[in-house]
C-alpha positions as CSV (number, residue, x, y, z in Angstrom):
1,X,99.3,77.8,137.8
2,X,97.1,74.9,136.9
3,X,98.7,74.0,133.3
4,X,94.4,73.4,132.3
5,X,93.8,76.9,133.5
6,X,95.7,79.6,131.9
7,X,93.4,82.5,130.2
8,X,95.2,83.7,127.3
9,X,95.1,86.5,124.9
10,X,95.8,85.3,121.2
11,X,96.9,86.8,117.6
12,X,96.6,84.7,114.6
13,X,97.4,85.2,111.4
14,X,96.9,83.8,107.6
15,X,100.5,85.0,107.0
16,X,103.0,87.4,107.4
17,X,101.1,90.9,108.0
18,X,98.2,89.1,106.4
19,X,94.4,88.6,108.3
20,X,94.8,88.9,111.9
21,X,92.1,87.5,114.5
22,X,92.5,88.3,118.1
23,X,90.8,85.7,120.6
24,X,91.1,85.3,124.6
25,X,91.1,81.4,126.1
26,X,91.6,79.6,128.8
27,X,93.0,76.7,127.3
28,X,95.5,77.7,124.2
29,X,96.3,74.3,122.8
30,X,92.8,73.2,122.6
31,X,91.7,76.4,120.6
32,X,94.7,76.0,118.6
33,X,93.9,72.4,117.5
34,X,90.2,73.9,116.7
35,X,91.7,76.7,114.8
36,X,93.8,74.8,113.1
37,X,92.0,72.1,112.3
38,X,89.0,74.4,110.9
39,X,86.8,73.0,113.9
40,X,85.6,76.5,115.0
41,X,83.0,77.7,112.1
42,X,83.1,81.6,111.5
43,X,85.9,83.7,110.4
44,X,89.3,82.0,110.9
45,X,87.7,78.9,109.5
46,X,86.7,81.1,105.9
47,X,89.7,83.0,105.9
48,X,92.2,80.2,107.2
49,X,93.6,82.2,110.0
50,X,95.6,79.6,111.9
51,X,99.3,80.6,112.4
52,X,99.6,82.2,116.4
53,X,101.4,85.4,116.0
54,X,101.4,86.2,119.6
55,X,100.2,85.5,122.8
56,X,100.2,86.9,126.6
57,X,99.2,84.3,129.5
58,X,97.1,86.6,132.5
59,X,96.7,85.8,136.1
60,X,92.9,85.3,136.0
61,X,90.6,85.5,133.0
62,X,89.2,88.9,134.0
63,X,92.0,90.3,133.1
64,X,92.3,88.5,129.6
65,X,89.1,89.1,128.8
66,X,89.7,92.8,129.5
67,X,93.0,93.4,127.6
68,X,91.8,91.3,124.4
69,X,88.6,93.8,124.6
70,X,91.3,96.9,125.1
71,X,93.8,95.6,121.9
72,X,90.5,94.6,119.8
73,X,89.9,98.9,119.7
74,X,93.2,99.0,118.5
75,X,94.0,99.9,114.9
76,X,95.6,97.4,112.8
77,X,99.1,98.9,112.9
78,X,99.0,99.3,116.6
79,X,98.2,94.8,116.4
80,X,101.0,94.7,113.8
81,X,103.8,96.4,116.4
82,X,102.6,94.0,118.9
83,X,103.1,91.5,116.8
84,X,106.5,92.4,115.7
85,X,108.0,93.6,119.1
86,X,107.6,90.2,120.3
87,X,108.1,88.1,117.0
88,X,109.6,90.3,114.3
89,X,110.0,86.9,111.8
90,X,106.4,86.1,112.3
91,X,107.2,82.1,113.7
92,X,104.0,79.9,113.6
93,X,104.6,79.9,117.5
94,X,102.1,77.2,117.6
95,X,105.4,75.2,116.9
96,X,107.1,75.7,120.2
97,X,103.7,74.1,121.8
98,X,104.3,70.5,119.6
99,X,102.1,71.7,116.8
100,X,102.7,70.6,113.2
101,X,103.5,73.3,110.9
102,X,101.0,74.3,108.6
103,X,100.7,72.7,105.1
């Protein structure tokens, strides 16, 4: 897979089971730094939603675009057991890709 191609369906939060913002991308790193660096105006810049929660890399971004569209009709507790099924200490998994950790 070309490593500046990889459509990507995201959950951020401001904390522990606190504000979550769901996002699809093709390039992860590049919306993180503009997440985190309160780049991006709108709703993760207001309510500092920067730690990623969770993430799922797809084939093609069809397919992103169609499961972040499918989780976003989720309720909240449905995004929370995501969440915790795949990261039940709620890591700043924006780590593991050379990030800084949030001040």
């Amino acid at each position: 897979m070309n490593r500046d191609f990889q459509p990507t369906v995201y959950l951020l939060a401001s904390k522990r089971n606190g504000t979550l913002y769901l996002g699809v991308t093709s390039d992860l790193a590049g919306r993180l730094h503009k997440h985190r660096n309160g780049l991006l105006p709108g709703f993760t810049k207001k309510y500092r939603v920067r730690m990623l929660v969770w993430f799922e890399v797809h084939a093609t971004m069809e397919s992103a675009i169609l499961h972040e569209k499918r989780i976003k009709k989720w309720n909240r507790a449905w995004k929370l057991e995501l969440i915790e099924a795949a990261n039940p200490d709620w890591r700043d998994l924006a780590l593991d890709l050379g990030f800084e950790p949030l001040g």
